[in-house]
N, C-alpha and C positions, 0 to 999 in steps of 0.2 A: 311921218313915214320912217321906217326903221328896218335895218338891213344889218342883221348884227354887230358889229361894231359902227356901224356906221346909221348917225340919226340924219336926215334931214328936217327944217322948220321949212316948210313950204312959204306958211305969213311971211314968216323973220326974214326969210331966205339966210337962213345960216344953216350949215353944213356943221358937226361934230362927227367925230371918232374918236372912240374911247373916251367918249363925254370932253374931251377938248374943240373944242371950238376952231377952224379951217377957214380962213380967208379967202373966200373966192370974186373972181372977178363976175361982174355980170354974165357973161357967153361962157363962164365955165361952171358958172351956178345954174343955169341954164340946159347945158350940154348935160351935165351928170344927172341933173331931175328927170333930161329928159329920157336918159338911158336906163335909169332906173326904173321908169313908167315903162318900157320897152326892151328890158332884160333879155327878152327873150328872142329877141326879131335883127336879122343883119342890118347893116343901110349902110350904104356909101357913106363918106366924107361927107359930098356936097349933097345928099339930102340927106345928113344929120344938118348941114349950116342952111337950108333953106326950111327944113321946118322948125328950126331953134328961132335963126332969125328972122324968119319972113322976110327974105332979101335974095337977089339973083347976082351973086360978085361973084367974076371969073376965079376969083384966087381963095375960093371956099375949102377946097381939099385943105391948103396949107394951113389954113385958118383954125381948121378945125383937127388937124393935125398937132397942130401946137396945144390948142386946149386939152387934148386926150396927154400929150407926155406933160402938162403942169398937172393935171387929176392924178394919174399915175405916179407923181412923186410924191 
């Protein structure tokens, strides 16, 4: 899957930009596949982290907060 500068390996689950290669944590390889599948659609915080992770923790907004400003940087 390919997003101008940005590839993703869906198998590898590795992320590249600019054909460099991007360290991502599980839930933030996760969050960005999954917003790239869904470019186009709003969602809360806590259901981006319950249908990322198929989990119901009170503290999802933050959680998934944090993952969007490590993506972002």
């Amino acid at each position: 899957m390919q997003y101008n500068k940005l590839k993703i390996d869906i198998l590898g689950r590795v992320v590249y930009v600019d054909n460099k290669e991007i360290f991502l944590t599980r839930m933030e390889f996760d969050v960005l596949y999954f917003l790239t599948l869904n470019f186009n659609i709003a969602f809360t915080k806590k259901q981006i982290y319950e249908l990322v992770s198929k989990d119901n923790y009170t503290e999802a907004a933050y959680i998934i907060k944090n993952v969007i400003y490590q993506l972002s940087r």
